[in-house]
C-alpha positions in Angstrom: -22.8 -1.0 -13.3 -20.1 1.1 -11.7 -16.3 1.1 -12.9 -15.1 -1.1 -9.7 -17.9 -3.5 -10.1 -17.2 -4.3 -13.7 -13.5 -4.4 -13.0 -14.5 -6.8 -10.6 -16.7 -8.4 -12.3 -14.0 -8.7 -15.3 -11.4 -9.8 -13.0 -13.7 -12.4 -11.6 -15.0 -14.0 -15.3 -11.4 -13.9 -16.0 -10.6 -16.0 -13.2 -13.4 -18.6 -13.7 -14.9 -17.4 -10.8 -18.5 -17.6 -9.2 -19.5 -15.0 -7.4 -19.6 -17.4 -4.4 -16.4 -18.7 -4.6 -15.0 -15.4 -5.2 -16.4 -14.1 -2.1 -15.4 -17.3 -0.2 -12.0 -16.4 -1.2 -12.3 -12.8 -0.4 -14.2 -13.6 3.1 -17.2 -11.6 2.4 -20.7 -12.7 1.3 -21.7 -13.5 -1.7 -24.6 -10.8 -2.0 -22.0 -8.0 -1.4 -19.8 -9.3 -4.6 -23.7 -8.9 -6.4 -24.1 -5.8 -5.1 -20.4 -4.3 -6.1 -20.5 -6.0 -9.5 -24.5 -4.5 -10.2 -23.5 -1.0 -8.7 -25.7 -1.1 -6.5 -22.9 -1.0 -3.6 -21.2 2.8 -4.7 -18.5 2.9 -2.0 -17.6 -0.4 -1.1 -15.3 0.0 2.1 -11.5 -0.3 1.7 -10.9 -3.6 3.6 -13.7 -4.9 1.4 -11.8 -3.9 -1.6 -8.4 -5.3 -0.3 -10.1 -8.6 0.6 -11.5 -8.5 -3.2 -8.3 -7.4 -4.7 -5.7 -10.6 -3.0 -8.4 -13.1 -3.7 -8.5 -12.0 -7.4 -4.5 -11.6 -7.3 -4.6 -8.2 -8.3 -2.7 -5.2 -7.2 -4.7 -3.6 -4.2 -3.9 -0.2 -5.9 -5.7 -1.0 -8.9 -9.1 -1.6 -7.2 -8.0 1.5 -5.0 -7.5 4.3 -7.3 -10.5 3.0 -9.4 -12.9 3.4 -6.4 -11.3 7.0 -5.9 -9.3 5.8 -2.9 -5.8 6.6 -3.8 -4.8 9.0 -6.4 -3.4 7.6 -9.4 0.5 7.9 -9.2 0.3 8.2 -13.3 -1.2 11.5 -12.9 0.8 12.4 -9.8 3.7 14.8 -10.6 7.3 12.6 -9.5 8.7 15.4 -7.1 5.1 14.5 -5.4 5.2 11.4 -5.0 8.8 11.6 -4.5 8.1 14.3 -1.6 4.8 13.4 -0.4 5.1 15.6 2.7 5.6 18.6 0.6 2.0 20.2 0.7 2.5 23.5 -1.3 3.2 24.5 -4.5 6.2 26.7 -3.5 7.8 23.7 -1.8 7.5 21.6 -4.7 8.4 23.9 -6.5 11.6 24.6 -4.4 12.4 21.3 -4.4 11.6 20.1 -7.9 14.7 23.3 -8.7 17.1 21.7 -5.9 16.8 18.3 -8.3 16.9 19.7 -11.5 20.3 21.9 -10.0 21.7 18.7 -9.0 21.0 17.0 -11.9 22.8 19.6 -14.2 26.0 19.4 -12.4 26.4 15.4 -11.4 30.4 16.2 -11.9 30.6 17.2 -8.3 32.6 15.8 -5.5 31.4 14.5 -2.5 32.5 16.2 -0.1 30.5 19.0 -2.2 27.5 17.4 -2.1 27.8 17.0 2.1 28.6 20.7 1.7 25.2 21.8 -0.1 23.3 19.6 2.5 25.4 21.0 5.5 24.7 24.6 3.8 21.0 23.8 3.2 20.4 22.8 7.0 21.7 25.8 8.3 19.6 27.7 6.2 16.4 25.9 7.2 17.6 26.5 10.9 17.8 30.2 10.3 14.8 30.1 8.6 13.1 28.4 11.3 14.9 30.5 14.2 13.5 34.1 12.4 10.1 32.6 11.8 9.4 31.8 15.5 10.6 35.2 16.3 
Protein backbone atom coordinates (compact mmCIF):
# COMPACT_ATOMS: atom_id res chain seq x y z
CA UNK A 1 0.00 0.00 0.00
CA UNK A 2 1.49 3.41 -0.85
CA UNK A 3 1.60 6.50 1.68
CA UNK A 4 -1.42 8.42 -0.20
CA UNK A 5 -3.47 5.30 -0.38
CA UNK A 6 -3.35 4.53 3.31
CA UNK A 7 -3.78 8.21 4.16
CA UNK A 8 -6.72 7.72 2.15
CA UNK A 9 -7.71 4.85 3.24
CA UNK A 10 -7.30 6.19 6.97
CA UNK A 11 -9.15 9.30 6.19
CA UNK A 12 -11.85 7.28 4.62
CA UNK A 13 -12.33 4.45 7.85
CA UNK A 14 -12.22 7.61 9.86
CA UNK A 15 -15.09 9.02 8.15
CA UNK A 16 -17.23 5.79 8.09
CA UNK A 17 -16.86 5.62 4.63
CA UNK A 18 -17.28 2.91 1.92
CA UNK A 19 -15.14 3.04 -0.69
CA UNK A 20 -18.34 3.55 -2.90
CA UNK A 21 -19.67 6.28 -1.25
CA UNK A 22 -16.41 7.88 -0.91
CA UNK A 23 -15.91 7.86 -4.52
CA UNK A 24 -19.57 8.99 -5.11
CA UNK A 25 -18.63 11.93 -3.06
CA UNK A 26 -15.41 12.46 -4.71
CA UNK A 27 -16.99 11.88 -8.41
CA UNK A 28 -14.77 9.13 -9.42
CA UNK A 29 -15.27 5.35 -9.53
CA UNK A 30 -15.21 3.24 -7.03
CA UNK A 31 -12.34 0.86 -8.51
CA UNK A 32 -9.96 3.87 -8.64
CA UNK A 33 -10.45 4.64 -4.71
CA UNK A 34 -9.35 0.40 -4.69
CA UNK A 35 -6.71 1.01 -6.70
CA UNK A 36 -5.25 4.29 -4.74
CA UNK A 37 -5.92 2.71 -1.31
CA UNK A 38 -4.10 -0.97 -2.52
CA UNK A 39 -1.21 1.03 -4.32
CA UNK A 40 -1.74 -0.26 -7.11
CA UNK A 41 -2.57 3.44 -8.70
CA UNK A 42 1.26 5.13 -7.93
CA UNK A 43 0.46 8.56 -9.35
CA UNK A 44 -3.00 9.25 -9.00
CA UNK A 45 -3.63 12.51 -11.11
CA UNK A 46 -3.96 15.90 -9.24
CA UNK A 47 -7.72 16.60 -9.86
CA UNK A 48 -8.18 13.03 -8.75
CA UNK A 49 -6.56 13.87 -5.56
CA UNK A 50 -8.39 17.24 -5.05
CA UNK A 51 -11.75 15.53 -5.73
CA UNK A 52 -10.51 12.90 -2.93
CA UNK A 53 -9.22 15.44 -0.58
CA UNK A 54 -12.91 17.94 -0.37
CA UNK A 55 -14.96 14.84 -0.23
CA UNK A 56 -12.89 13.62 2.81
CA UNK A 57 -12.82 17.42 4.13
CA UNK A 58 -9.23 17.45 4.20
CA UNK A 59 -6.80 20.06 3.29
CA UNK A 60 -5.97 19.55 -0.53
CA UNK A 61 -2.28 20.17 0.50
CA UNK A 62 -2.10 17.34 2.66
CA UNK A 63 -2.96 14.77 -0.05
CA UNK A 64 -0.62 17.03 -2.34
CA UNK A 65 2.64 17.08 -0.66
CA UNK A 66 2.16 13.40 0.37
CA UNK A 67 1.89 12.25 -3.35
CA UNK A 68 5.11 14.50 -4.05
CA UNK A 69 3.00 17.16 -5.65
CA UNK A 70 3.76 20.28 -3.73
CA UNK A 71 6.73 20.64 -1.56
CA UNK A 72 6.20 20.61 1.97
CA UNK A 73 6.18 24.31 3.19
CA UNK A 74 7.57 22.77 6.74
CA UNK A 75 10.74 21.99 5.04
CA UNK A 76 10.71 25.05 2.86
CA UNK A 77 13.02 27.84 4.14
CA UNK A 78 10.37 31.22 5.03
CA UNK A 79 12.34 33.80 2.71
CA UNK A 80 11.23 30.94 0.08
CA UNK A 81 8.11 30.63 0.50
CA UNK A 82 7.97 34.27 1.34
CA UNK A 83 9.83 35.00 -2.20
CA UNK A 84 8.83 32.25 -4.23
CA UNK A 85 10.07 33.98 -7.48
CA UNK A 86 13.46 34.18 -6.08
CA UNK A 87 15.18 31.15 -7.92
CA UNK A 88 18.94 31.40 -6.68
CA UNK A 89 20.68 31.00 -3.80
CA UNK A 90 22.38 34.47 -4.07
CA UNK A 91 18.89 36.12 -4.26
CA UNK A 92 17.78 34.44 -1.26
CA UNK A 93 20.39 35.08 0.14
CA UNK A 94 20.32 38.86 -0.63
CA UNK A 95 17.05 39.10 0.39
CA UNK A 96 16.93 36.93 3.53
CA UNK A 97 20.08 39.97 4.68
CA UNK A 98 17.59 42.90 3.45
CA UNK A 99 15.08 41.24 6.28
CA UNK A 100 17.28 40.47 8.88
CA UNK A 101 18.77 44.41 8.31
CA UNK A 102 15.30 45.60 8.73
CA UNK A 103 14.46 43.72 11.38
CA UNK A 104 17.55 44.93 13.50
CA UNK A 105 16.65 48.48 13.17
CA UNK A 106 12.58 48.59 13.38
CA UNK A 107 13.28 52.25 15.19
CA UNK A 108 13.24 53.84 11.83
CA UNK A 109 11.04 56.44 10.41
CA UNK A 110 9.03 56.23 7.54
CA UNK A 111 9.87 58.33 5.46
CA UNK A 112 13.32 56.21 5.89
CA UNK A 113 11.85 53.23 5.08
CA UNK A 114 10.34 54.95 1.45
CA UNK A 115 13.97 56.10 1.33
CA UNK A 116 15.66 52.51 1.39
CA UNK A 117 12.93 51.35 -1.19
CA UNK A 118 13.34 54.57 -3.43
CA UNK A 119 17.35 53.88 -3.01
CA UNK A 120 16.95 50.12 -3.65
CA UNK A 121 14.94 50.66 -7.05
CA UNK A 122 17.38 52.83 -8.46
CA UNK A 123 19.94 50.49 -7.85
CA UNK A 124 18.15 47.62 -9.52
CA UNK A 125 17.58 50.12 -12.48
CA UNK A 126 21.28 50.67 -12.74
CA UNK A 127 21.92 47.25 -12.33
CA UNK A 128 19.56 46.39 -15.05
CA UNK A 129 20.72 49.43 -17.38
CA UNK A 130 24.79 47.98 -17.16
CA UNK A 131 23.68 44.40 -17.61
CA UNK A 132 21.87 45.01 -20.94
CA UNK A 133 24.93 46.94 -22.05
Amino acid sequence: MSKVGEFIRERRLAKGLSKRQLAEKAGISHSEVHRIENGERQNPSVPMLVALADALGIPQDDILVMAGYKKDANNIPLIERVFPDLKTQKQQETAQKIVDGLSRNSQLKDAQYDELVRQVEMYLDYAKKNSDS
